[in-house]
N, C-alpha and C positions, 0 to 999 in steps of 0.2 A: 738828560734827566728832565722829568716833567717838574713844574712849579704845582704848590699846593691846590693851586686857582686850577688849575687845566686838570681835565676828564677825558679819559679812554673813548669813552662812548660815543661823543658824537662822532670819532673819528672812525671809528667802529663799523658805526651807523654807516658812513658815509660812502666808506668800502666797501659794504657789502648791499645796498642802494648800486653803487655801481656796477660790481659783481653782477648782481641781477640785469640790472641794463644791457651790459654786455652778451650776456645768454639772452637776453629778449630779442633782442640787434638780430643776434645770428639767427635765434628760431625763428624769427620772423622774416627774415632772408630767404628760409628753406621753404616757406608755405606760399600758398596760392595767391596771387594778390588779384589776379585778375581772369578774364576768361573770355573770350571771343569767339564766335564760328568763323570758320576760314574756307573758302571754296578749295577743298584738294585736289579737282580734276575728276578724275574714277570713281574714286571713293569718295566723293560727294561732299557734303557739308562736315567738315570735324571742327572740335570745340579745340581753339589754342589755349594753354593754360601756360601764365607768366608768374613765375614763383619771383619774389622780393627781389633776391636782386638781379633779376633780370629787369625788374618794373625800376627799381632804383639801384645803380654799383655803389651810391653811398651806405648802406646798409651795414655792410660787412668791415670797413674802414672806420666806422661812429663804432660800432662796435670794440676793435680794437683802441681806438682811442681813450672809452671807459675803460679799458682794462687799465691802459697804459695813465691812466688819469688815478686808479687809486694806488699805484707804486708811487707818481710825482707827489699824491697830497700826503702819501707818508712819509717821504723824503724830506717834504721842504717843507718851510715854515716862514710867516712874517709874510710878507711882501708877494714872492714868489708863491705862494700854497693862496692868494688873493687873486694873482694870476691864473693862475691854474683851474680855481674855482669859475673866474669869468669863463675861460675856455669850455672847460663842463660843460656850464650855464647854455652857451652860446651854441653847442654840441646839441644839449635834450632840448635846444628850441628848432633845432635843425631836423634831428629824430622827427617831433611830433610835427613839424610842417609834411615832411615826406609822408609821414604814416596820416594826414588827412587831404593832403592833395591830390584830389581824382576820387576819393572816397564816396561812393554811393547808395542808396537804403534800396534800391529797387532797377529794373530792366536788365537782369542778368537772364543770359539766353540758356535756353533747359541745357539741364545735364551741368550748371557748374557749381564748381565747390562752393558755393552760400558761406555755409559754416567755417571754412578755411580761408576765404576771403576774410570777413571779417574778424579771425583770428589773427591772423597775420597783420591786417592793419592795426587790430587793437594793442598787439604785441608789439609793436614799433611806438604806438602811444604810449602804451604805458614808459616804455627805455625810457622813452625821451621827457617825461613827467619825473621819470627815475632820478636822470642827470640833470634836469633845469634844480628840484629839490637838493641831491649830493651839491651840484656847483653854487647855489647860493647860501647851504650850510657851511660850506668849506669858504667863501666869500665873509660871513658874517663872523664864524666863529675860528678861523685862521688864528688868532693870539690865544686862545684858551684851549685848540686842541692839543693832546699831548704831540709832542715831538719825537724824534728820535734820540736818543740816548749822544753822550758827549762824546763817548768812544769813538763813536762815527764824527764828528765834528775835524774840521782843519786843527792841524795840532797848533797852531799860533792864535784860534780862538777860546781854547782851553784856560780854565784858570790852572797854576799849577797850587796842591794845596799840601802841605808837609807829611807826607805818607813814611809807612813802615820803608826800610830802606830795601830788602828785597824784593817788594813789592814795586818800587821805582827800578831797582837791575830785570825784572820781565817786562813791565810798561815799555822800558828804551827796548828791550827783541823786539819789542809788537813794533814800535816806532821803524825798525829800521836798523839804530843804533847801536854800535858794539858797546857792551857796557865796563869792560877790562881795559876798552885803553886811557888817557889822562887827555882830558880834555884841552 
């Protein structure tokens, strides 16, 4: 159960910030990052074109990571969802170093993708702008996002609280517990 204090939204906000990051990660993986002439022999000079991650294999991995980053911050909470956020953090500072190192505004050799180069880099900046924001929102506001529900919680962190009694003989099925025999 959430407290009256804590709000849906940033945690909202923070998944689907990631969400995005994630799909940026990957499209930007798929696109051109780079682009060289190469002597082929016979066929003369050909343009090598290196898509993300071929230029970088962390791409595809920072990717999954966001994913795997908004299941952890809606899982956990306290301490751990503070964890998790530095991880983030420390993820879209990784992103946005890859998407500007080697980055260049000019001496691409004719015939390469311009517009997909800097697509592709700008799409790994932005992720990584994605994730430093999700990880330091999830860092600062970790005690005020909602939680998950108690249902979910360890049954020895539960309060128990005087409920209707057939309502307590389906609680012990979910538990586990045969509710016919005498304790």
């Amino acid at each position: 159960m959430t407290s009256p204090a804590s709000s849906k939204r940033p945690l909202w906000m923070v998944a689907a910030a990631l969400l995005l990051a994630a799909a940026a990660l990957w499209g930007s993986s798929q696109l051109v990052w780079a682009a060289e002439p190469r002597d082929a022999g016979v066929r003369g000079m050909v343009l090598d074109r290196h898509t993300g991650a071929e230029q970088s294999g962390a791409l595809v991995p920072l990717a999954v990571l966001a994913l795997a980053g908004v299941a952890g911050l809606i899982a956990a909470g306290g301490w751990l969802r503070r964890v998790l956020g530095v991880v983030v953090a420390l993820a879209g500072i990784a992103a946005g170093w890859i998407a500007v190192d080697g980055w260049r505004f000019g001496g691409f050799p004719e015939g390469a993708p311009v517009a997909q180069i800097f697509a592709g880099r700008g799409l790994a900046l932005l992720a990584g702008i994605l994730m430093l924001v999700a990880g330091l929102t999830a860092i600062k506001g970790a005690g005020r996002m909602a939680r998950m529900g108690a249902r979910y919680e360890a049954p020895a962190g539960r309060k128990k609280a005087a409920k209707d009694p057939d309502a307590e003989l389906w609680e012990a099925l979910s538990e586990g517990e045969d509710p016919t025999t005498d304790r």
